[in-house]
PAZAPA-4460 file (N, C-alpha, C; in steps of 0.05 Angstrom, whole numbers, plus 32768, in hexadecimal, padded with zeros to 4 digits):
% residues 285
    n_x    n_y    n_z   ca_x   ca_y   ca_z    c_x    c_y    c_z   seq   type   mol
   888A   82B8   8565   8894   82BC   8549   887F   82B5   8535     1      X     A
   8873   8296   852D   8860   8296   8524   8845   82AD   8522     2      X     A
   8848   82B0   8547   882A   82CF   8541   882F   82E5   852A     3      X     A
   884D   82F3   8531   8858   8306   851B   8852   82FD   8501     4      X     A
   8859   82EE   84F7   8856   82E4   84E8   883D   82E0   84D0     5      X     A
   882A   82D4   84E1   8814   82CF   84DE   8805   82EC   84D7     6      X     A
   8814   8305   84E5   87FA   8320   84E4   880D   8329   84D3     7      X     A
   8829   8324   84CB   8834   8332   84AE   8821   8323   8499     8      X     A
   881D   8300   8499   8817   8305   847B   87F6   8310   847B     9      X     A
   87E2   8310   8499   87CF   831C   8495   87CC   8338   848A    10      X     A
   87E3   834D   8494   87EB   8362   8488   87EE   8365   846E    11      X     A
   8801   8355   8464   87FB   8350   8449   87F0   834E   843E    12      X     A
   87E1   833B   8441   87CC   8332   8433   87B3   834A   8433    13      X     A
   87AC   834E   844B   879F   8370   8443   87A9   8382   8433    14      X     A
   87BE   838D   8437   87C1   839F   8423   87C6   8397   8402    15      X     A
   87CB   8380   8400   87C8   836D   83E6   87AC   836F   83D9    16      X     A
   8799   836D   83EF   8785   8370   83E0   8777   8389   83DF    17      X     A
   8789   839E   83EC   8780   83B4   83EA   8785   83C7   83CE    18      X     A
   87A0   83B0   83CC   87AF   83BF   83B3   879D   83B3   8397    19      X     A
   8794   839B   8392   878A   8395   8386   876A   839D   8381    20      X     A
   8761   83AF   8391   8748   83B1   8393   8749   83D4   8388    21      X     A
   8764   83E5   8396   8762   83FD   838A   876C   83F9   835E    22      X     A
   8773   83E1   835F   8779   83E7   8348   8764   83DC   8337    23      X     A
   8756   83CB   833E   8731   83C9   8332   872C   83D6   832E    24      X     A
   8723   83EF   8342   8711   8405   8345   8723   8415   832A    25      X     A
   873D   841B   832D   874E   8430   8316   873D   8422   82FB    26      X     A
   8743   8407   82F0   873F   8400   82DB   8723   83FE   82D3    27      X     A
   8712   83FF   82E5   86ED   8405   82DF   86F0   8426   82D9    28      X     A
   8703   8430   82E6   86F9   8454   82E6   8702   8454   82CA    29      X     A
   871B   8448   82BC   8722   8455   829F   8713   8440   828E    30      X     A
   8705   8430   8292   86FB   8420   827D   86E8   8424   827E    31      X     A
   86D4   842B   8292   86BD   8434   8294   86B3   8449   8272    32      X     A
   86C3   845B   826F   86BC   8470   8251   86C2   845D   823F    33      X     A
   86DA   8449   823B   86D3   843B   8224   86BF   842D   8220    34      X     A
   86AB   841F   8232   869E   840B   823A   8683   842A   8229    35      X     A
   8689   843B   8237   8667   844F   822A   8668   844D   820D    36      X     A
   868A   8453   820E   8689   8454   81F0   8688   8441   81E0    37      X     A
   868C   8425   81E2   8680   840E   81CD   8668   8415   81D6    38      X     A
   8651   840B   81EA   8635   840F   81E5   862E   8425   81DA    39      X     A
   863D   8438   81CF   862B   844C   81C3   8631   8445   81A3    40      X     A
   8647   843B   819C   864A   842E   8186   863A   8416   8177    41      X     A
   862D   8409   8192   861B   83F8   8185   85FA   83FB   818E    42      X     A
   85F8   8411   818D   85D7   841C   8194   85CC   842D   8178    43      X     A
   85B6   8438   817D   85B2   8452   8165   85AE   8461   816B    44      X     A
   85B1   8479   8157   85B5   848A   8161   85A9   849E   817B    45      X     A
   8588   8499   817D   857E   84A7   818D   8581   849E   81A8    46      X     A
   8582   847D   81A8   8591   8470   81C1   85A0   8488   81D2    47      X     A
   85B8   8491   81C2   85C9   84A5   81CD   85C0   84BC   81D7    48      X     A
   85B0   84C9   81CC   85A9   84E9   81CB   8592   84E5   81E2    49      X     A
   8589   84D8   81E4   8568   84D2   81F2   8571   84C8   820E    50      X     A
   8573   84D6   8225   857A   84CA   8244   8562   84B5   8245    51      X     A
   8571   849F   8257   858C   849E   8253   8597   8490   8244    52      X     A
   85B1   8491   8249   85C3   8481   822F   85C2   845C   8240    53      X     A
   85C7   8455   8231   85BF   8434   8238   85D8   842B   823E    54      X     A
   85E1   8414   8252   85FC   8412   8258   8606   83F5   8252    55      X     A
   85F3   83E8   823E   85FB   83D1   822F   85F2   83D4   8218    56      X     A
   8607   83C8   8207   8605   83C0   81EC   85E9   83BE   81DF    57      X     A
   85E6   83C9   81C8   85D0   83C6   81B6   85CD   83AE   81A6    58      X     A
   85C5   83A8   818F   85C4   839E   8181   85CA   83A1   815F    59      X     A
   85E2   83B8   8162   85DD   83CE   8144   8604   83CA   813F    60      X     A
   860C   83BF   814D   8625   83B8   814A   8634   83B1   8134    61      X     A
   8628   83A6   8122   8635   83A1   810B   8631   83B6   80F2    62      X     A
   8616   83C2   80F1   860C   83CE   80DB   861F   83EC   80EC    63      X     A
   8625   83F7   8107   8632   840C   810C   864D   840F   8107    64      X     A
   865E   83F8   810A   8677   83E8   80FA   8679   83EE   80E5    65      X     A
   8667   83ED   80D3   866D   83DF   80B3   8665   83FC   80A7    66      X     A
   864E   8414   80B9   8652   842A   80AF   8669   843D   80B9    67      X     A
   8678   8439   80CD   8697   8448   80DB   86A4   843C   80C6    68      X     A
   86A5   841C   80C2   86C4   841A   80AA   86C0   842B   8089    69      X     A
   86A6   8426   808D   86A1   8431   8067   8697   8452   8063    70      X     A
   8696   8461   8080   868D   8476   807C   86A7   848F   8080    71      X     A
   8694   84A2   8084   86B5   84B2   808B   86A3   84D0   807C    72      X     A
   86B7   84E7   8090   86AC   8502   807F   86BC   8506   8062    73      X     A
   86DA   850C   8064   86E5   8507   8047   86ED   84EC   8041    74      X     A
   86EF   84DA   8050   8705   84BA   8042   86F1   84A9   8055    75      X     A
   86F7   8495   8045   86F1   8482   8062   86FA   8470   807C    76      X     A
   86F3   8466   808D   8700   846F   80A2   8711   8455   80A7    77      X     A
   8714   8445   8091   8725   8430   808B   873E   8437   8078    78      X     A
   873D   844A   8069   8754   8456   8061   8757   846D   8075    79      X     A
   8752   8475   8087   875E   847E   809B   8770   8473   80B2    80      X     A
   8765   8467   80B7   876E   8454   80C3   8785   8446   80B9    81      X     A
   878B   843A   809F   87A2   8434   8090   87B7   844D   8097    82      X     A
   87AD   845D   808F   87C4   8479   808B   87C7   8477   809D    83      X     A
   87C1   847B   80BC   87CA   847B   80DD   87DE   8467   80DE    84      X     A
   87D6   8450   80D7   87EE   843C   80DB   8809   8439   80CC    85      X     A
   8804   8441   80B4   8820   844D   80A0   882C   8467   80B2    86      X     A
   881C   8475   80BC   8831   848C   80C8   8838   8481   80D5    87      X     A
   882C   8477   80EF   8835   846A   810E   8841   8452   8108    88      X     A
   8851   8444   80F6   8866   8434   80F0   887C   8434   80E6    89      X     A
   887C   8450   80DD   888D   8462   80CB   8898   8469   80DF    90      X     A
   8894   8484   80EA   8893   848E   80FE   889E   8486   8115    91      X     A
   889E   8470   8123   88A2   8456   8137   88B8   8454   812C    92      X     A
   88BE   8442   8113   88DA   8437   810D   88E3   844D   8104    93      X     A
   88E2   845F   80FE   88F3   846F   80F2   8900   847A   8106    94      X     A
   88FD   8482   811A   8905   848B   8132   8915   8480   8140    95      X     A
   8904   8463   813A   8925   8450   8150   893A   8450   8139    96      X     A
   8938   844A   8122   894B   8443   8111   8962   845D   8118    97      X     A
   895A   846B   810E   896A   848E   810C   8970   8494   8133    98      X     A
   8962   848C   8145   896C   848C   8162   8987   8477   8160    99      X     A
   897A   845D   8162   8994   8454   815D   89AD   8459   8151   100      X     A
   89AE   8457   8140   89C6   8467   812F   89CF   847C   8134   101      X     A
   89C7   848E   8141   89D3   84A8   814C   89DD   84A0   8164   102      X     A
   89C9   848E   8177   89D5   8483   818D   89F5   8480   818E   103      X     A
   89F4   8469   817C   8A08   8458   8171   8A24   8467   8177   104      X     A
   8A1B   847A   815B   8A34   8492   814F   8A3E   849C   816E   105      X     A
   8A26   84A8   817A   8A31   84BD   818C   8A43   84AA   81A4   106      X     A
   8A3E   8496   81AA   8A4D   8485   81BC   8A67   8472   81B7   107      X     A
   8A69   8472   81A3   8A7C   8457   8191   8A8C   846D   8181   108      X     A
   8A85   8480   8171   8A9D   8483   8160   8AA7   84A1   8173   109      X     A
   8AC0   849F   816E   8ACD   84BD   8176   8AD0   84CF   816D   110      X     A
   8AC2   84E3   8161   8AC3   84F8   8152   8AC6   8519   815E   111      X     A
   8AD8   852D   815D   8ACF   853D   815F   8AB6   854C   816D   112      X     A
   8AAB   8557   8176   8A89   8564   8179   8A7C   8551   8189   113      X     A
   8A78   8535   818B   8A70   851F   8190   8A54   8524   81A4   114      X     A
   8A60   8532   81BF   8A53   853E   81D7   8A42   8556   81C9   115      X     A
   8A4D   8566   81BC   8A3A   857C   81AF   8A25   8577   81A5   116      X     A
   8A26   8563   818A   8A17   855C   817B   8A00   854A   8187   117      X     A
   8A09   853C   81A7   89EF   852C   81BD   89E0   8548   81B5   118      X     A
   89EC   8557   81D0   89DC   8568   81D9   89D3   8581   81C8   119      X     A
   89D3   8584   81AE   89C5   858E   81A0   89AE   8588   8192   120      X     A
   89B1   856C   8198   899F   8558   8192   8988   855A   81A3   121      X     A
   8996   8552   81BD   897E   8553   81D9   8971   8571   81DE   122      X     A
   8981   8582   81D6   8979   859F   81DA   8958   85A3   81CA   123      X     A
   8957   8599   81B4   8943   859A   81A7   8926   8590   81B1   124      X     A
   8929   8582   81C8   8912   8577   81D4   8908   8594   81E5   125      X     A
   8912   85A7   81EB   890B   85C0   81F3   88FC   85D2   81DE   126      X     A
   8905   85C9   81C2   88F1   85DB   81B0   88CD   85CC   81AE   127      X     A
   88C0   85DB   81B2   889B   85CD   81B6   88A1   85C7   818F   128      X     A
   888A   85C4   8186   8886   85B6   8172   8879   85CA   8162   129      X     A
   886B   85DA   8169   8867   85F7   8164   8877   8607   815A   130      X     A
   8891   8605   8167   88A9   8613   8158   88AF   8615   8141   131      X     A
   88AF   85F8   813E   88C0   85E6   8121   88AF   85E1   810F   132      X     A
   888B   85E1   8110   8878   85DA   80FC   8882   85E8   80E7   133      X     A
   8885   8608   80E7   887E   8617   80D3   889A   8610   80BA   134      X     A
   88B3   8615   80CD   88CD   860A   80B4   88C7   85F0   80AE   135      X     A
   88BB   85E3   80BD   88BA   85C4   80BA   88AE   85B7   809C   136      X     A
   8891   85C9   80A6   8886   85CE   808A   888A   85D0   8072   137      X     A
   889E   85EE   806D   88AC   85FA   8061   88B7   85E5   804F   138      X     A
   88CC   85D7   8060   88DD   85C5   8056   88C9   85A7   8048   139      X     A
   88B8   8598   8055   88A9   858C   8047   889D   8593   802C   140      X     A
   888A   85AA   8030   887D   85B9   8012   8896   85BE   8001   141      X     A
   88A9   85BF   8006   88B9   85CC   7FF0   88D0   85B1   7FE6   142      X     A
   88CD   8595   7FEC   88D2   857C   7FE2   88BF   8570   7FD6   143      X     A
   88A8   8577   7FD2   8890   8570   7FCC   8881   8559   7FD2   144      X     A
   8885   8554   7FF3   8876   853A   8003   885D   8541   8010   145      X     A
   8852   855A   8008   8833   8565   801C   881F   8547   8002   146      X     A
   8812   8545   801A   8800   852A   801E   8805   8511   8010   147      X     A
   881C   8507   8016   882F   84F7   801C   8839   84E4   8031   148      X     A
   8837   84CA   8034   8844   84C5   8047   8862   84CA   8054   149      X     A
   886F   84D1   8042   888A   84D5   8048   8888   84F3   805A   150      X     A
   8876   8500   804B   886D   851D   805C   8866   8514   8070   151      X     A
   8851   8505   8078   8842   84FE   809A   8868   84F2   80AA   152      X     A
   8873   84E4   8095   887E   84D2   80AC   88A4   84DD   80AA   153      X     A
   88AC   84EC   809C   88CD   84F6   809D   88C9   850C   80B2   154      X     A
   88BD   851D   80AD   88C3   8531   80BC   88BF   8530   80E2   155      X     A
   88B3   8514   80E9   88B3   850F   8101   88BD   84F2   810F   156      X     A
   88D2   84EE   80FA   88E0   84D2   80FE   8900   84D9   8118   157      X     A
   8905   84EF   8119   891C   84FA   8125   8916   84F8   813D   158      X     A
   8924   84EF   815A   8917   84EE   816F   8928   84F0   8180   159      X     A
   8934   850A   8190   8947   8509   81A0   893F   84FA   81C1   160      X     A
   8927   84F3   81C6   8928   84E0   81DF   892B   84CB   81DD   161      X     A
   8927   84BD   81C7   892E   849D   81BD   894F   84A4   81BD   162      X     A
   8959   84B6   81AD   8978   84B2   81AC   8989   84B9   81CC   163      X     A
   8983   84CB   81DC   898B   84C7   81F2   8988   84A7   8201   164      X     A
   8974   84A1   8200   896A   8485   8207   897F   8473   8206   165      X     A
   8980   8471   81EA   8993   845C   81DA   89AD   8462   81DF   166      X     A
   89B4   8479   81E2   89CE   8481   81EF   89D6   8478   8209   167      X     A
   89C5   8481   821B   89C3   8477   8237   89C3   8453   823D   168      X     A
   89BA   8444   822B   89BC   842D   8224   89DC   841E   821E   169      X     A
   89E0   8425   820E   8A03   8423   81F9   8A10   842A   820F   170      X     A
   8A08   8446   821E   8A27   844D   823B   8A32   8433   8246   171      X     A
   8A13   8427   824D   8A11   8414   8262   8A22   83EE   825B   172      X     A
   8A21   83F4   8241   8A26   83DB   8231   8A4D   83DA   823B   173      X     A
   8A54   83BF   823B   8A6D   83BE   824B   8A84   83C7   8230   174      X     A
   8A9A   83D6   822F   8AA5   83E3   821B   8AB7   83BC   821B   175      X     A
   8AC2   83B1   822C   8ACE   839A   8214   8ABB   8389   8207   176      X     A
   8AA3   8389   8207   8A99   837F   81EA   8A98   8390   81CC   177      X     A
   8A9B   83AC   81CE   8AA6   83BA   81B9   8ACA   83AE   81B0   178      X     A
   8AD3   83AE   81C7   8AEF   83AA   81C4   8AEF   838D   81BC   179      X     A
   8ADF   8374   81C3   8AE2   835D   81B1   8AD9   8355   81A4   180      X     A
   8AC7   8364   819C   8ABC   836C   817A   8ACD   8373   8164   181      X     A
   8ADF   8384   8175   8AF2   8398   815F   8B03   837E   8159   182      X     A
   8B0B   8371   816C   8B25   8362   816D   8B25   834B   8159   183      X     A
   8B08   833A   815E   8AFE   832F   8147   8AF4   8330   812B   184      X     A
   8AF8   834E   8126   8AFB   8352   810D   8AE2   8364   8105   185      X     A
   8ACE   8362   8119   8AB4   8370   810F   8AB4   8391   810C   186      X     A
   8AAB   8392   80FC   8AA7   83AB   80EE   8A8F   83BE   8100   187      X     A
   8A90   83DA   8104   8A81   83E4   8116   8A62   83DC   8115   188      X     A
   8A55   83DC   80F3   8A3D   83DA   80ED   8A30   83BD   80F7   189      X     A
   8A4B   83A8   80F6   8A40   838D   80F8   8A43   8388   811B   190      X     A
   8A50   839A   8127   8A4C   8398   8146   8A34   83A3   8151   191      X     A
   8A2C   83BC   813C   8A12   83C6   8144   89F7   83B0   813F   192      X     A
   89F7   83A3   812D   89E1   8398   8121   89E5   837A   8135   193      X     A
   8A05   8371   8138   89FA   8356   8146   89F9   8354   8164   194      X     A
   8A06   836D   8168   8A07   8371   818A   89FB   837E   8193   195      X     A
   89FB   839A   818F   89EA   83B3   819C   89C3   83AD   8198   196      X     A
   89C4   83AA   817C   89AA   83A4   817E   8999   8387   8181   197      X     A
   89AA   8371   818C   899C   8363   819B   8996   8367   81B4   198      X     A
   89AE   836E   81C3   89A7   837B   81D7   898D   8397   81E3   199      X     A
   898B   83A4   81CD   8974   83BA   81D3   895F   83B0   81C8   200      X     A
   8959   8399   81C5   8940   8395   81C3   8928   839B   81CD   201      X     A
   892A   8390   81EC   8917   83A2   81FD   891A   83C2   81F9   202      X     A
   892E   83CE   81F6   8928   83F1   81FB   891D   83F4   81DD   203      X     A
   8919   83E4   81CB   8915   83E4   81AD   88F0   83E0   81AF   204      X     A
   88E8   83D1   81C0   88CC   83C9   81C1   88B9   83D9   81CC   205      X     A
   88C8   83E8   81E5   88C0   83FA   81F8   88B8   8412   81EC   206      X     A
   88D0   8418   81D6   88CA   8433   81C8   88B6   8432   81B0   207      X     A
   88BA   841A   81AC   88A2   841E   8191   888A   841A   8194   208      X     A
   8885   8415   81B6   8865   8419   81BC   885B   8434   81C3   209      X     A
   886C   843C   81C9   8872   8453   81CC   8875   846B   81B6   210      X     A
   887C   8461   81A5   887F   8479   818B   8866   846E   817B   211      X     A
   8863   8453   817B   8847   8451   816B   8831   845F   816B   212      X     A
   882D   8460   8191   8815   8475   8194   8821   848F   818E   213      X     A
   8836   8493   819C   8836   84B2   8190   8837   84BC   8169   214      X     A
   8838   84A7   8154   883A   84A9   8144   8819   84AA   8136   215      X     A
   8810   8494   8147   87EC   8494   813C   87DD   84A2   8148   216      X     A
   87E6   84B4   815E   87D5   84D0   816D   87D7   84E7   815A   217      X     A
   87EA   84EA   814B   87F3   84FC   813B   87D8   850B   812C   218      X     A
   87DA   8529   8138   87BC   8534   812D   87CA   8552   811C   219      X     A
   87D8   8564   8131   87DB   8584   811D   87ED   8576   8109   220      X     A
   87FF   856D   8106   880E   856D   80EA   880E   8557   80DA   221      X     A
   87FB   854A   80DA   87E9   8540   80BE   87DC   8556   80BE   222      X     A
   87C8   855E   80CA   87B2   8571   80C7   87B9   8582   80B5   223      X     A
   87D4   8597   80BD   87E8   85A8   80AA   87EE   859C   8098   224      X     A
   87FC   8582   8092   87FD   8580   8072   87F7   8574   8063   225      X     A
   87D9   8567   806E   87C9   8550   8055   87B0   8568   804F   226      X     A
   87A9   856D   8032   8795   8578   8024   8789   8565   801F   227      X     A
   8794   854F   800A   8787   853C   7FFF   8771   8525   801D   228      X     A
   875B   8527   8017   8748   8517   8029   8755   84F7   802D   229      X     A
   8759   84EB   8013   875F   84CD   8010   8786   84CC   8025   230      X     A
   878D   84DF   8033   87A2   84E0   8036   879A   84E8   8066   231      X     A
   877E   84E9   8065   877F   84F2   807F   8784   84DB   8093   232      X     A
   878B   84E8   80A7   878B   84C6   80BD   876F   84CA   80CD   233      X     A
   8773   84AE   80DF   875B   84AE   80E8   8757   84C7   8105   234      X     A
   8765   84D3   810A   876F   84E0   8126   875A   84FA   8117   235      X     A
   8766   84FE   8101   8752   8515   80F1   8736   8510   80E3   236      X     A
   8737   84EE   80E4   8716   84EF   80D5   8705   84EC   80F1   237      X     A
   870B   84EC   810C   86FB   84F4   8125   86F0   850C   8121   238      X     A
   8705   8514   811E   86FC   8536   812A   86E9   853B   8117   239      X     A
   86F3   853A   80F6   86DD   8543   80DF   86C0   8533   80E4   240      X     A
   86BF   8519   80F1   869F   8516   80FC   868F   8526   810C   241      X     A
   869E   852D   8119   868B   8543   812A   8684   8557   811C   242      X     A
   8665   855F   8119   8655   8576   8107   865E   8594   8112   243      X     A
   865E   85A7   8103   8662   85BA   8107   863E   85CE   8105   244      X     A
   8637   85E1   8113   8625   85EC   8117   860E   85DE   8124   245      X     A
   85FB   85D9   8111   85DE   85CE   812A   85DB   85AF   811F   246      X     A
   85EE   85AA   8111   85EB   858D   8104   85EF   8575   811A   247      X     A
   85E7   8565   8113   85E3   854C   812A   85F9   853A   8120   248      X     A
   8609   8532   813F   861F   851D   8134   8616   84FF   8133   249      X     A
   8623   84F7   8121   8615   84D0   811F   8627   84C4   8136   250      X     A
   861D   84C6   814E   862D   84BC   8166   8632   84A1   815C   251      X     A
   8625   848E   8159   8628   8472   815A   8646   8470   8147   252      X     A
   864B   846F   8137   865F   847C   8121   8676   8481   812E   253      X     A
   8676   849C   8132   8681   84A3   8143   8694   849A   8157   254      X     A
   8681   848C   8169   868E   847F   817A   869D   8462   816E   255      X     A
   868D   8457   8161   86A3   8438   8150   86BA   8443   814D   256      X     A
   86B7   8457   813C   86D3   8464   8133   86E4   8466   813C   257      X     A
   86DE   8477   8159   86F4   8473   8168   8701   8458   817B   258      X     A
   86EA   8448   817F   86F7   8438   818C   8709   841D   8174   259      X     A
   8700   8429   8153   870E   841B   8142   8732   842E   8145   260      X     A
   8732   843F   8147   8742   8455   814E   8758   844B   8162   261      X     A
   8748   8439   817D   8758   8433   8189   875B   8419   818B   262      X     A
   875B   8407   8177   8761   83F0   817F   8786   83F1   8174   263      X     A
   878D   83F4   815A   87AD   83F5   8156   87B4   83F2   816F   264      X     A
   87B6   840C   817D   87CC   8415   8190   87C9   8404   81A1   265      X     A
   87AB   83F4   81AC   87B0   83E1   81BC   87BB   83CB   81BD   266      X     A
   87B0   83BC   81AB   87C3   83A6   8194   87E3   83AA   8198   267      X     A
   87E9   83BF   8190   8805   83C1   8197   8818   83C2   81AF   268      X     A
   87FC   83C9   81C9   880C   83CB   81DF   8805   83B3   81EB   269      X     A
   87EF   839F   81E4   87E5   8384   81EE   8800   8378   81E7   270      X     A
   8806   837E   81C9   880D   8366   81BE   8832   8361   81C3   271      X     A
   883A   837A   81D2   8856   8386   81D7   8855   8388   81F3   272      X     A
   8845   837E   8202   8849   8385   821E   885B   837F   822C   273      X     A
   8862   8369   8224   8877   835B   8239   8891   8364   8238   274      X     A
   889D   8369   821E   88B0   8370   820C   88B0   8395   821E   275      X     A
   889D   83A1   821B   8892   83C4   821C   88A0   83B9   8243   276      X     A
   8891   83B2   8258   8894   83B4   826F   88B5   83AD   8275   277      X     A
   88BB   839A   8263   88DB   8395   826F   88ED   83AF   825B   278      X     A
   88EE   83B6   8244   88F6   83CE   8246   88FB   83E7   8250   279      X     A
   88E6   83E5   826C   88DB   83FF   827A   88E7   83F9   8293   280      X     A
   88E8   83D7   829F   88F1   83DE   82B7   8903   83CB   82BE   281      X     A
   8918   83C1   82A4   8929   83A8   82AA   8943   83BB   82A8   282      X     A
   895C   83AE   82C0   896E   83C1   82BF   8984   83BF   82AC   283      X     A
   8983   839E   82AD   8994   8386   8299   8988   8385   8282   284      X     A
   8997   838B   826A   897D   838D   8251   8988   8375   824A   285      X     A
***
């Protein structure tokens, strides 16, 4: 018995460290390009262009910094950066707020259509985004929100996978705590606010790391409706660095940029992790 024993936890223990060793190797393969890309951020420029490229840090780190935050083709890339985070907060909460609440409605009150109005809802995740730009548009330019935040951030605050979500959530919730809510006197809004949404907390944390990035990736529709430069995000002052024809790009630049580009979203998923993983795979919220 002991022998068995003894070659299970050796078994173990091998593939333990087998598991741990393939997942080293994963996290060198995707960190590996960020790792090129800060050293190219803090080298100069010909460092880059001139094989080969050097695979440690320069010495130009601060002066490549201080020209990414203050430079920029139309804005600079610190008011870009601002504007990314006003959409992708907007955006984020606006989504759960208006998910929720539809949640809510569609599960708690009894209305007529109830079932219709889900799935006309969910139906919409079948239309691409392509569809809807052009009325979408339409409808923005003709309230007068083009380069606007309310333009970057109403017309993509609506989110029929968050509200399924939140639906699928509420099914699960036991109906006599509705019923001794009611009994006690509480009013639907104040059962929502003291019950429902303590409870979704985690599915509340999960999604907004989640909508954040998808809110600060956001590239064709800003693109479509900011003219004004002082109004672009940073997703668009990337692309405008890169030269067009035989012009030479300021890599070093460049690259800060982006990895200034990506710190938010990390921040947000560092700083929400714990909260983000038990939303995703706790069964008991």
């Amino acid at each position: 018995m002991a022998t068995q024993r003894d070659g299970m936890v050796e078994k173990r223990g091998a593939g333990l460290w087998l598991t741990h060793a393939g997942l080293i190797i994963g996290v060198l393969f995707i960190f590996f390009p960020i790792w090129l890309a800060f050293v190219a951020s803090t080298v100069e420029q010909q460092d880059i262009v001139r094989p080969p490229m050097p695979v440690w840090p320069g010495d130009h780190f601060v002066e490549n910094y201080s020209r990414a935050l203050t430079s920029g083709i139309n804005a600079p890339v610190l008011s870009m950066l601002f504007n990314s985070a006003v959409m992708a907060f907007g955006i984020a909460l606006g989504k759960i707020a208006i998910s929720l609440l539809s949640a809510f409605a569609i599960v708690y009150f009894r209305f007529p259509g109830r079932r219709l109005f889900f799935w006309l809802i969910f139906l919409t995740l079948m239309l691409p985004v392509e569809v809807r730009i052009v009325p979408t548009y339409e409808v923005v330019a003709g309230f007068g929100m083009l380069n606007s935040y309310s333009g970057l951030i109403f017309p993509l605050i609506a989110s029929a996978t968050a509200t399924f979500l939140f639906r699928q959530f509420f099914m699960t919730v036991p109906d006599e705590l509705a019923e001794a809510a009611r009994v006690d006197g509480a009013k639907p809004m104040q059962f929502f606010v003291d019950i429902l949404l303590p409870m979704s907390r985690t599915n509340v944390a999960a999604l907004f790391v989640i909508l954040f990035i998808y809110g600060w990736n956001q590239y064709l529709w800003p693109l479509l409706i900011t003219t004004d430069p002082s109004m672009n995000t940073i997703v668009m002052g990337i692309k405008q660095m890169f030269p067009s024809g035989d012009d030479t790009a300021d890599w070093p630049v460049i690259m800060a940029t982006s990895l200034l580009a990506m710190l938010p979203p990390v921040l947000v998923v560092v700083s929400m992790q714990r909260l983000f993983i038990r939303g995703l795979v706790d069964s008991e919220k």
